[in-house]
N, C-alpha and C positions, 0 to 999 in steps of 0.2 A: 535487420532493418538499418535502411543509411540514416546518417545523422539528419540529412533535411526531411526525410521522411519523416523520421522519431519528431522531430521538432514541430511539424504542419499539426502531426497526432495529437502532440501534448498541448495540455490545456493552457500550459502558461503561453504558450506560443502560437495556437491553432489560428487567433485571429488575423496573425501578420501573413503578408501578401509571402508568397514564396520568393520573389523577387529582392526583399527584404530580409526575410530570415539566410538567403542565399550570400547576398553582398554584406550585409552589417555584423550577422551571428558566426555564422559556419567559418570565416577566417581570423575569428578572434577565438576559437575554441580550437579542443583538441580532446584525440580517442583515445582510451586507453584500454587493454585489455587487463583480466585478473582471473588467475587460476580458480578452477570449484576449492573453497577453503580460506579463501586469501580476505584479510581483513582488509577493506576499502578504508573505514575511521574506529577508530577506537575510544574510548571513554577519556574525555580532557584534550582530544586533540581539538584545534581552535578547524572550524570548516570553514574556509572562504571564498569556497565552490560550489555551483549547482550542477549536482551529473541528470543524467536524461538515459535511460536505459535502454540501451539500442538493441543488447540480446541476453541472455539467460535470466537469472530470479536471484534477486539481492535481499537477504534477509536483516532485519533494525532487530536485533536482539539487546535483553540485559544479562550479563554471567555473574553471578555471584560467587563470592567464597567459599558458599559451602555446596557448588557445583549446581547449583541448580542452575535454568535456563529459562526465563520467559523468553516467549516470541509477540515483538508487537507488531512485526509489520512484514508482508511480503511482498518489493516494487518491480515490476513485471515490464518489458515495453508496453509504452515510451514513458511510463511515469516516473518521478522527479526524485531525487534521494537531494538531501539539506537542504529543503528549503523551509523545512522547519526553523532550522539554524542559522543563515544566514542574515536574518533581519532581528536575530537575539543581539541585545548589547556586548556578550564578550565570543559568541558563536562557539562555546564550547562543548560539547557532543556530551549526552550521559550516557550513549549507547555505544554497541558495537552494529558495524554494518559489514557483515559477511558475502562473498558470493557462493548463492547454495548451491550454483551450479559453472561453470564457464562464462564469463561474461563480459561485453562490452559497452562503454562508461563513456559519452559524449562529456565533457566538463567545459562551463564558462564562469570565467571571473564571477562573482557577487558583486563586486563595484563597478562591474560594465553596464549592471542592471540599477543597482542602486544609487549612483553618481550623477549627478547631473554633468551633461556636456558629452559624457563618452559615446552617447547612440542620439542618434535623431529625437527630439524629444518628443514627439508624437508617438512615435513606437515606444521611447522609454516607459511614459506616461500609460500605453495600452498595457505592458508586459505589469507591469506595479499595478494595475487594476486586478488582472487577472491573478498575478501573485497573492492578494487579497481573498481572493475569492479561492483560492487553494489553500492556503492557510485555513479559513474559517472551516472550509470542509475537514481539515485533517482534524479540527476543533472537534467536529463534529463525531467524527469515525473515534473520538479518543472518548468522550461522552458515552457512545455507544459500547465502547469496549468496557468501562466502567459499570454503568450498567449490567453488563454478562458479570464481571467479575465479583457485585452486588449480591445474585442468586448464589442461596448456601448450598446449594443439593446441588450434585457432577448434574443430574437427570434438568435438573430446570436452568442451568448453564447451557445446555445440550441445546436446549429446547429453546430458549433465548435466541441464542446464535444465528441459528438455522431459522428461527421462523424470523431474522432482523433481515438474513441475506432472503429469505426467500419474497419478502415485501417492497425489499430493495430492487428485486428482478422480476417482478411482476409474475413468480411460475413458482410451484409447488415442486420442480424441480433443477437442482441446482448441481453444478460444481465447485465444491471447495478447491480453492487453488493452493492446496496443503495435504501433505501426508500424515498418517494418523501420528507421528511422532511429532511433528509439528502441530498440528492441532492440539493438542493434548497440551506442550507447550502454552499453543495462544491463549486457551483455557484455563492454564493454571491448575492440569491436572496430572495424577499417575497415567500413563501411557496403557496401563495395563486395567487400572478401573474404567478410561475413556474406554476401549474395546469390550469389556466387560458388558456396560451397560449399555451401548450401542447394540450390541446382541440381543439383551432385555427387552428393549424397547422396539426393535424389529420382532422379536416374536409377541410383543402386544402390541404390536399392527399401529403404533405411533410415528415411525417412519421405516424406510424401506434404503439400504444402500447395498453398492458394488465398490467400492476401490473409495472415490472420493466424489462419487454420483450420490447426492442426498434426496430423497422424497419423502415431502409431507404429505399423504393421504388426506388428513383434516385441515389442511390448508386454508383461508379463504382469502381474497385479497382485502385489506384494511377499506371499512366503509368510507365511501366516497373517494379513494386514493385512483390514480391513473390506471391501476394495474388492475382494477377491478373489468374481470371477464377474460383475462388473461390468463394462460398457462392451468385452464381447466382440461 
């Protein structure tokens, strides 16, 4: 994906005219590529950039001492890596941000966004709207992760997850954009109980998978929600 492409895509950006995002954004940035492996930020670096993910899958990990690995986050094009951080008083990172696979990073200033004078201030003013409005989501998606991580049984974590993304997509059938070593991870679980009881649970006919294809069978969509009549 080109970087005016990623940008039209992404939600901080999607409302500005292309003509705009073309003359004011695209020559005050710059791309950078990073090996599958290559740590993008690390834990206490200060972020004073917003990347825009133009190609592969960037993973928000936390590593501990004693080796273990949560996964909070996997940002995919054209969605947004720091901007969690950039509107924090000292912008310093508690995570690592890995690339899980080959990837390239569109990055623009944080004070070209947050400064008055540097952009036209009618576009400034639209991107700060919309930056609000992505925050509060990421709010949101972190609530929800809490919640799974609330459930004390792997089976009702399981079960949480799947039936939040299947509600979220209107279809009793999904793709996790995660490998089971990954998931297992985002769950906060043994790699080898998450398979375990995946297995379980397909042979009691509670759902149904292939690689990273999930189906709930007893699905329904949440009463009264948009998605109700959907993905029967």
């Amino acid at each position: 994906m080109e970087p005016v492409q990623a940008l039209q895509a992404c939600l901080l950006f999607r409302s500005l005219p292309e003509a705009t995002i073309t003359r004011e954004l695209l020559p005050r940035g710059r791309t950078r590529e990073f090996a599958r492996g290559k740590f993008l930020i690390q834990p206490q670096d200060q972020v004073n950039e917003l990347g825009v993910v133009l190609e592969g899958r960037v993973q928000l990990l936390h590593l501990f001492d004693n080796g273990s690995v949560t996964l909070a986050d996997v940002l995919q094009p054209p969605e947004l890596m720091g901007a969690d951080l950039i509107c924090t008083r000292t912008r310093l990172s508690p995570y690592h941000a890995v690339a899980e696979t080959p990837a390239r990073i569109f990055f623009l200033q944080a004070d070209l966004l947050l400064q008055a004078g540097t952009l036209p201030e009618d576009c400034r003013q639209e991107i700060l709207h919309q930056l609000l409005t992505l925050i509060s989501q990421e709010n949101m998606k972190k609530e929800y992760r809490l919640a799974i991580l609330s459930q004390r049984g792997l089976r009702d974590r399981i079960m949480t997850y799947l039936t939040m993304q299947a509600n979220k997509r209107g279809s009793r059938t999904l793709a996790i954009p995660m490998s089971r070593e990954k998931m297992a991870d985002f769950l906060c679980v043994n790699r080898s109980a998450l398979s375990h009881e995946l297995s379980l649970m397909q042979q009691e006919g509670l759902l149904q998978f292939e690689k990273n294809i999930f189906t709930l069978p007893h699905w329904e969509p949440p009463q009264g929600s948009a998605a109700e009549g959907e993905g029967k």
